[in-house]
TIFI-889737 format. One line per field, with one value per residue: residue number from 1; chain; x, y, z of N, C-alpha, C in turn. Coordinates in pm, whole numbers, plus 32768, in hexadecimal, padded with zeros to 4 digits. Example, Ala and Ser with C-alpha at 12.3 -4.5 7.8 and 13.67 -1.06 7.14 Angstrom:
BEGIN
num: 1 2
chaine: A A
n_u: 8527 8505
n_v: 7DC7 7F1F
n_w: 830C 82C4
ca_u: 84CE 8557
ca_v: 7E3E 7F96
ca_w: 830C 82CA
c_u: 8528 850A
c_v: 7EB6 8003
c_w: 830C 8313
END
This chain:
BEGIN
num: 1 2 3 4 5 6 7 8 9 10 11 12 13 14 15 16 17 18 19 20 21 22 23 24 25 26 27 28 29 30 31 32 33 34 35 36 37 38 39 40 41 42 43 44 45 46 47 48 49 50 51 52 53 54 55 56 57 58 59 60 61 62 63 64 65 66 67 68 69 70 71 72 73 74 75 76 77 78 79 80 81 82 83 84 85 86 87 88 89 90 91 92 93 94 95 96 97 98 99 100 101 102 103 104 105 106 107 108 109
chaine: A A A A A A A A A A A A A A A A A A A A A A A A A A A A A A A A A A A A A A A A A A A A A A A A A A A A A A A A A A A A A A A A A A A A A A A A A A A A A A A A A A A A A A A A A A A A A A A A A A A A A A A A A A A A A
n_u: 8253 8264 8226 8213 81F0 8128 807B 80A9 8041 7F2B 7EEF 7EB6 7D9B 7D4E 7D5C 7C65 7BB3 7A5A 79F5 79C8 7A29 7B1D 7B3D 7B14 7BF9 7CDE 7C8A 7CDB 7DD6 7E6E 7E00 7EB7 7FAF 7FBB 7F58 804C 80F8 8179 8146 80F3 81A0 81FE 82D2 832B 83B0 8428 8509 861A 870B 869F 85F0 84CA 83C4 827E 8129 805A 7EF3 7DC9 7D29 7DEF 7E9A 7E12 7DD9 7ED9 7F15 7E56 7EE1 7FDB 7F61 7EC0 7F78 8046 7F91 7F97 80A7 80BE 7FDF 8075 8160 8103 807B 814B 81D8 8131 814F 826C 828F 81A9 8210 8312 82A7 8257 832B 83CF 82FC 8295 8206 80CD 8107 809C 7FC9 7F5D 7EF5 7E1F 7D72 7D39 7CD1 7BD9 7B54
n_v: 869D 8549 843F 8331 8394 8406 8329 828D 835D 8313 8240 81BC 81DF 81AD 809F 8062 80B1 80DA 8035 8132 81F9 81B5 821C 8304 8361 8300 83CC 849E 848A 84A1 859B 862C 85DF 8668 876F 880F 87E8 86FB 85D3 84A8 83B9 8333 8227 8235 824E 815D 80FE 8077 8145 8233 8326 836D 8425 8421 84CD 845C 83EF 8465 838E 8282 82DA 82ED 81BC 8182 820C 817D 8054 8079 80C2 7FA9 7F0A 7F58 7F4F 7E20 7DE0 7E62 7DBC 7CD7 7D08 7D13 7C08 7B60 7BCF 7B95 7A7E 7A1A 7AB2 79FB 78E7 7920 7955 7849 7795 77CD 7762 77C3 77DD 7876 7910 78CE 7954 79CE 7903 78A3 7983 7960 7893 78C6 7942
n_w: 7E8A 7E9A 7DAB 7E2A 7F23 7F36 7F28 7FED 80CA 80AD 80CA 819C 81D8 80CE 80C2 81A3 8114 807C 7F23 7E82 7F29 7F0F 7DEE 7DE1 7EAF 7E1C 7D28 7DBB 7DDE 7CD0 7C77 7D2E 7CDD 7C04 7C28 7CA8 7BC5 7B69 7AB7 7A0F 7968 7818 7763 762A 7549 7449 7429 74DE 7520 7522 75CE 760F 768D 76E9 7743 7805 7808 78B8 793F 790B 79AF 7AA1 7AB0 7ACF 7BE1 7C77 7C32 7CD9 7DDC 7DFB 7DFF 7EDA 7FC2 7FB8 7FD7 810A 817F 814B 81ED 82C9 8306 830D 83CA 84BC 8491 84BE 85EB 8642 8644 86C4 87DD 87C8 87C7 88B8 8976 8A51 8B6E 8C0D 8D2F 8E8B 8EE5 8DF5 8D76 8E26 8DD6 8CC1 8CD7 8D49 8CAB
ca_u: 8237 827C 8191 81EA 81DB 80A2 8027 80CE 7FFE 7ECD 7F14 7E53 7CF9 7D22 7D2A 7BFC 7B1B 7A0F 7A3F 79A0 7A9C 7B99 7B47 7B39 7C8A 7D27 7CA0 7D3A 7E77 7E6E 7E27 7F1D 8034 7FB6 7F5E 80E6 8140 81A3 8116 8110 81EB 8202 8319 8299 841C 8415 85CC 8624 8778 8644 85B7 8462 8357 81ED 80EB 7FD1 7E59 7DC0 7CFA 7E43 7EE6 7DCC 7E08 7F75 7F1D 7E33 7F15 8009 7F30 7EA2 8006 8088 7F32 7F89 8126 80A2 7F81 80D7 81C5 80BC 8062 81ED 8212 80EB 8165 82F5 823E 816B 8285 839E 8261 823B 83AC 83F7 82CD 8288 81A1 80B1 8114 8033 7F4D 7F15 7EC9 7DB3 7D34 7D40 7C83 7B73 7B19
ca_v: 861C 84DF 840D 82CB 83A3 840D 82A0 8289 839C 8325 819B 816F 8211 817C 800B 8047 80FD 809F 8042 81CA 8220 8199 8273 8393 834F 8306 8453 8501 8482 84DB 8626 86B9 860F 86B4 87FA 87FD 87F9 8674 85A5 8414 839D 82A8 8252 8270 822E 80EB 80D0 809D 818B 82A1 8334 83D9 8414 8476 84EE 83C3 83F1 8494 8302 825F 8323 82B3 8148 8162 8209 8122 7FEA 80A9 8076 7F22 7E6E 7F86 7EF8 7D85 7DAC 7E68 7D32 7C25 7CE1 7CF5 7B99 7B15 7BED 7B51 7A0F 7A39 7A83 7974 7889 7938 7912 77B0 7771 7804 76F6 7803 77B1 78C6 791A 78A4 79E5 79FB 787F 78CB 7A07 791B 77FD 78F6 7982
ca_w: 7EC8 7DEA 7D7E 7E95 7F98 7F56 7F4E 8091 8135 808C 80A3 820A 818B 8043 80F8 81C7 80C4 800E 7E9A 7E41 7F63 7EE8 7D89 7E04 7EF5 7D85 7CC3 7DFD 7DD0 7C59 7C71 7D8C 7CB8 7B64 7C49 7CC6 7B4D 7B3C 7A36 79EC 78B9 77CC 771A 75A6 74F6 7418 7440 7589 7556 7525 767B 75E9 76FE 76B0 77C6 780F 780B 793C 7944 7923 7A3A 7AF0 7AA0 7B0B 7C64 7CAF 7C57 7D72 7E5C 7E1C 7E44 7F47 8011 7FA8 7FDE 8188 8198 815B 8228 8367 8320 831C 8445 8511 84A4 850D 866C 8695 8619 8749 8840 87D2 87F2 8915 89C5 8AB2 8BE7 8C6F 8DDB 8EDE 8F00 8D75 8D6C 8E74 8D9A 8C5B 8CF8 8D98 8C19
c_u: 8240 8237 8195 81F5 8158 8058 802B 8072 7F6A 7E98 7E93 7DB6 7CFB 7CE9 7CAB 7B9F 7B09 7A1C 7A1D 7A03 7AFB 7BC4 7B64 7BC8 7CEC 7D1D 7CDD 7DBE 7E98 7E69 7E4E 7F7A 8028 7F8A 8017 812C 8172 813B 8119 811A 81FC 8273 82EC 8340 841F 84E3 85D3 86A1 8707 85E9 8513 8411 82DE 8198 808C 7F6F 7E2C 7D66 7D86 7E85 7E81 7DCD 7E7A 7F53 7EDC 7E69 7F5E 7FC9 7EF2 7F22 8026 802B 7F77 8018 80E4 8061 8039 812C 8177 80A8 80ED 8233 81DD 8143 821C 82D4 821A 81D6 82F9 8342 8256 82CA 83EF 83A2 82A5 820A 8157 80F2 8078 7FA3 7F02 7ED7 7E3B 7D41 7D10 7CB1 7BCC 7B22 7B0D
c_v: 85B1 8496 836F 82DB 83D5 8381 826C 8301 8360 82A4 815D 818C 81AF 80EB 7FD5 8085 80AC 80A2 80FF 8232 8256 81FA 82C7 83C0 8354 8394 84BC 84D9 84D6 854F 8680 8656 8654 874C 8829 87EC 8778 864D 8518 8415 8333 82A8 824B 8267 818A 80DE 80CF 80E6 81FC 82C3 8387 83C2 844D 8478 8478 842D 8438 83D8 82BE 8293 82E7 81F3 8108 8183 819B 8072 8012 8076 7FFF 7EF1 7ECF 7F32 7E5A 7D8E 7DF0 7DE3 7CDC 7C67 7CF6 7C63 7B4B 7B5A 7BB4 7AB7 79E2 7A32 7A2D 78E8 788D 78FA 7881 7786 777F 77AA 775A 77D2 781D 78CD 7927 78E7 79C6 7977 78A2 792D 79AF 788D 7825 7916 7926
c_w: 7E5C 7DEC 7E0F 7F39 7F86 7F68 7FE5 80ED 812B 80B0 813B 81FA 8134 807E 8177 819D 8090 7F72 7E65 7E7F 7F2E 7E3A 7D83 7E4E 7E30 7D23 7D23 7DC8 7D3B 7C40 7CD8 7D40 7C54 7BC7 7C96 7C4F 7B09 7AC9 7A22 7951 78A0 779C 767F 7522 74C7 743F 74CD 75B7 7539 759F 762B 763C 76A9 774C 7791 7828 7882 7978 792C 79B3 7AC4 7B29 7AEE 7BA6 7C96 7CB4 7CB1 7DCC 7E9B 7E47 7EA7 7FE8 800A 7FD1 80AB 8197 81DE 81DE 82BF 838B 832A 83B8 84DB 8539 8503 85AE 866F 8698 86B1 87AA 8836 8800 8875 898F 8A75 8AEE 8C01 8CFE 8E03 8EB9 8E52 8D6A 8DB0 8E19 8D2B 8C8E 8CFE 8CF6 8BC8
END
């Protein structure tokens, strides 16, 4: 499993837990990709024609998942809120009327 699909299974919990939640949602993620053999890397080469990786911290790794899921939360938030808005924008454009009946239902509430 790779590491942004696990944020993706994990991503709707994570955004309605509590901050201790949300900790524990994060040391899961961390250890089913390090139990699956993966690993988070740095690069750690001063040349940039040199590829050298090194393994990160088990607190770094932690760091990184949890920025994942702050912006994966903050990039869903924008595109629900750009999708609301697109709607309300066509409904406004469009100047639509209730029909009769719903007018009636609307008035009564």
């Amino acid at each position: 499993v790779r590491f942004r699909q696990l944020v993706e299974k994990y991503l709707p919990l994570y955004i309605k837990a509590s901050t201790i939640s949300k900790t524990e949602i994060i040391d899961r993620t961390v250890n089913e990709i390090h139990n699956t053999g993966m690993s988070f890397r740095k690069r750690t080469a001063k040349e940039e024609s040199v590829h050298w990786w090194s393994e990160i911290t088990e607190e770094e790794s932690r760091k990184k998942v949890a920025h994942r899921f702050r912006d994966s939360a903050r990039q869903q938030s924008q595109s629900k809120s750009s999708f609301q808005k697109v709607c309300n924008d066509v409904i406004n454009n469009l100047n639509l009327e209730p029909e009769p009946s719903q007018k009636q239902n609307l008035q009564k509430n």
